[in-house]
Backbone as JSON, one array per atom type, in Angstrom:
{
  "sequence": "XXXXXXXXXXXXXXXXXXXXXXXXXXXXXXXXXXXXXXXXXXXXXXXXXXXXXXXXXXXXXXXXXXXXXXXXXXXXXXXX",
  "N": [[-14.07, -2.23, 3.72], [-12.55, -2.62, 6.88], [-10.46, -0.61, 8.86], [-7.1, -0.63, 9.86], [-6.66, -1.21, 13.72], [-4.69, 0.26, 14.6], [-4.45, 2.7, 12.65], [-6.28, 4.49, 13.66], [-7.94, 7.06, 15.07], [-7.58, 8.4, 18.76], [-10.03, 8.58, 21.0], [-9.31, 11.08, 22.67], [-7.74, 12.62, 20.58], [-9.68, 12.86, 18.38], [-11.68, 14.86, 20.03], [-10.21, 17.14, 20.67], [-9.96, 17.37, 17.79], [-12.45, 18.27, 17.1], [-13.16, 20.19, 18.72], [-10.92, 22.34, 18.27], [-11.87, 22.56, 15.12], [-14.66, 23.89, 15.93], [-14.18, 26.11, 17.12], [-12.7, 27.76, 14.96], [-9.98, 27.25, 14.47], [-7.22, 25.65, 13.26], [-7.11, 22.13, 12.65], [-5.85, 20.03, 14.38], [-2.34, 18.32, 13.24], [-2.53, 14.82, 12.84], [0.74, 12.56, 13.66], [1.29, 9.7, 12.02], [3.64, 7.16, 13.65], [5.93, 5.06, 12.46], [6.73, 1.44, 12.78], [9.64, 0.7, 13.19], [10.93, -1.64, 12.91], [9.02, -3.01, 10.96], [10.05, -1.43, 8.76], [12.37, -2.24, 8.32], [12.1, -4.98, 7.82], [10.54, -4.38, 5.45], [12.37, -3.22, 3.61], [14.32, -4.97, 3.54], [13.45, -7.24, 1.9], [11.46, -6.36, -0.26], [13.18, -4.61, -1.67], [14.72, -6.14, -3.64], [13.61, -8.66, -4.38], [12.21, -8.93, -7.16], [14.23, -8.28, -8.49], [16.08, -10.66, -8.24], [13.94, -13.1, -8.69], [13.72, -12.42, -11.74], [15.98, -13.03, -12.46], [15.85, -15.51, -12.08], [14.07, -16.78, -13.62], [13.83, -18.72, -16.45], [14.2, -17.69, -19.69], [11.86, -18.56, -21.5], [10.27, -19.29, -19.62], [9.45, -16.66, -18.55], [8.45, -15.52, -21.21], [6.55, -17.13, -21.2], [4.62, -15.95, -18.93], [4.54, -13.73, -19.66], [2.8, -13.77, -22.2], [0.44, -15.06, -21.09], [-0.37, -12.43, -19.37], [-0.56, -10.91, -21.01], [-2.74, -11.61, -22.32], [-4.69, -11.63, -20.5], [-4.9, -8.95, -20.39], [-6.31, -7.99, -23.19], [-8.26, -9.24, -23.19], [-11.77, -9.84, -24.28], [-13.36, -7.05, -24.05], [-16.89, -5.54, -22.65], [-18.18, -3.31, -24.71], [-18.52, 0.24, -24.03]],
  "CA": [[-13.05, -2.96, 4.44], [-12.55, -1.86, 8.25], [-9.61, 0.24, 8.98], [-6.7, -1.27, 10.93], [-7.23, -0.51, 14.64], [-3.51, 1.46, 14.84], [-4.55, 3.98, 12.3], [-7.68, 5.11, 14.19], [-7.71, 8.38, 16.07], [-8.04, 8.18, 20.17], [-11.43, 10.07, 21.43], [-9.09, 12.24, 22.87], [-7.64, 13.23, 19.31], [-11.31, 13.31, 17.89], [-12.0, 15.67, 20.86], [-9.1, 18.07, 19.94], [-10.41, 17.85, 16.44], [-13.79, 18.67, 17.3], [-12.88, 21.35, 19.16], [-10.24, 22.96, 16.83], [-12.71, 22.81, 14.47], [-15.44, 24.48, 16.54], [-13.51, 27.39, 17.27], [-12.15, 28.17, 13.99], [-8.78, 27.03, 14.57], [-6.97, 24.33, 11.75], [-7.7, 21.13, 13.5], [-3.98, 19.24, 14.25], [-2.21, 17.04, 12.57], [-1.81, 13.5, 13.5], [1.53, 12.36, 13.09], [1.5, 8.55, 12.81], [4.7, 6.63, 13.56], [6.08, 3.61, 11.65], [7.21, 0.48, 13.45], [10.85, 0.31, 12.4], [10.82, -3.2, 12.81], [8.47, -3.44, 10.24], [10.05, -0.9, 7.82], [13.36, -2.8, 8.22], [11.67, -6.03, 6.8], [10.39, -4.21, 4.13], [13.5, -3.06, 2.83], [15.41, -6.28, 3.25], [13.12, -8.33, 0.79], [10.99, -5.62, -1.36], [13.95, -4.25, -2.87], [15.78, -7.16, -4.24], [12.97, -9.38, -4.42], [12.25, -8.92, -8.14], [15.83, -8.63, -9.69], [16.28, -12.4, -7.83], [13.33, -13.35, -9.52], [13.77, -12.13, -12.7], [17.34, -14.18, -12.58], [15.85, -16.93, -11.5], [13.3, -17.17, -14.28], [14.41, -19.11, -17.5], [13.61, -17.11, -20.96], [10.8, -19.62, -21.66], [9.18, -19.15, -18.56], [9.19, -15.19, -18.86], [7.81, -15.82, -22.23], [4.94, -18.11, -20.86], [4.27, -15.6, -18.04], [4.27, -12.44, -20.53], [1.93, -13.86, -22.77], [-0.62, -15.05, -20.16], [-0.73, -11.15, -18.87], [-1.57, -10.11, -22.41], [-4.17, -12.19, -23.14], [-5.3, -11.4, -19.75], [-5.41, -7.57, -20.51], [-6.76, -7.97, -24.11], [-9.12, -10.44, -23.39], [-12.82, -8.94, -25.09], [-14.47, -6.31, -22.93], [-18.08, -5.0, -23.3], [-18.12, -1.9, -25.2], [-19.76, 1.19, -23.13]],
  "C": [[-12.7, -2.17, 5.7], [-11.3, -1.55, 8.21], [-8.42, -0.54, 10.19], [-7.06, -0.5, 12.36], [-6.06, 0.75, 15.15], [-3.68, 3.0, 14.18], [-5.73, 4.8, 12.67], [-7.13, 6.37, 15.18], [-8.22, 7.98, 17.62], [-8.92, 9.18, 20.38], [-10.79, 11.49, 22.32], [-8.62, 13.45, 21.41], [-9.0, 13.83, 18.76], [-11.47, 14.49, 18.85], [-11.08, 17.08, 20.52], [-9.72, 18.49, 18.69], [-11.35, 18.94, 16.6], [-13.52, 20.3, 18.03], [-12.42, 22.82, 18.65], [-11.22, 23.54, 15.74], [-14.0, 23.72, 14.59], [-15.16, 25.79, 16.64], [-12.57, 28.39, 16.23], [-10.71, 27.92, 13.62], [-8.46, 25.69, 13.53], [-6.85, 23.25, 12.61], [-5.69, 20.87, 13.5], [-3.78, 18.16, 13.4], [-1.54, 16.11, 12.91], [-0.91, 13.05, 13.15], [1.47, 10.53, 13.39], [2.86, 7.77, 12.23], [4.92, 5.07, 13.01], [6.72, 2.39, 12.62], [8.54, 0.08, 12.89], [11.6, -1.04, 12.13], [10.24, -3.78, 11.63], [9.07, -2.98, 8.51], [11.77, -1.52, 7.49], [12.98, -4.01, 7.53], [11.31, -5.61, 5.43], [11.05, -4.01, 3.47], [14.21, -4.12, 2.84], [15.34, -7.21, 1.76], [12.31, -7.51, -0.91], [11.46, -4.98, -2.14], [14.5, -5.21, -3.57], [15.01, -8.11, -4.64], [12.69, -9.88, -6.14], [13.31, -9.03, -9.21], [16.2, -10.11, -9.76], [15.27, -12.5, -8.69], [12.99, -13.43, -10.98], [14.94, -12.94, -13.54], [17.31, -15.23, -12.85], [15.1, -17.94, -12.83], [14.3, -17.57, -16.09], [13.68, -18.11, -18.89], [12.41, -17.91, -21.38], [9.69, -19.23, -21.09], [8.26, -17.92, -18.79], [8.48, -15.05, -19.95], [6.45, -15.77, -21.79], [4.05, -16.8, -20.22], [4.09, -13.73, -18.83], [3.1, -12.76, -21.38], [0.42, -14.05, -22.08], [-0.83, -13.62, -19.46], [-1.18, -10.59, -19.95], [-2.68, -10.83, -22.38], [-5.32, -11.97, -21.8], [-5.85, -9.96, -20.05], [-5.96, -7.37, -21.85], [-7.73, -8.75, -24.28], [-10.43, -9.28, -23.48], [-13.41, -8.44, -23.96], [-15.28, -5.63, -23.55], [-17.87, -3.72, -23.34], [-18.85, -0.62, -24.64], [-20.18, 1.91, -24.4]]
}
């Protein structure tokens, strides 16, 4: 699977590396920054997301939806 294109190193980084490396020195380390835009969405909905859900779901359901994950993870696998 290809690598997004943000977390890629710039040929000047690589060049640094390369270098670093060449000369015995501990190569640097890339610090990469988060988009706080993005890390603000994630906290809005990925914390709370599941407790709502879990609320939302009738005892029945949870039932239904527990048993279909077992039988998913117990279902017969070939013996090595």
């Amino acid at each position: 699977m290809p690598r997004r294109a943000s977390k890629r190193e710039d040929t000047n980084q690589i060049a640094a590396r390369i270098v670093s490396i060449s000369t015995g020195q501990p190569p640097p380390k890339v610090k990469r920054k988060k988009n706080p835009a993005a890390v603000a969405l994630g906290k809005l909905g990925g914390s709370k997301g599941g407790k709502i859900r879990a609320e939302r779901l009738s005892a029945a359901r949870r039932r239904e939806i527990a048993q279909k994950a077992a039988e998913v993870r117990w279902k017969a696998q070939p013996v090595r």
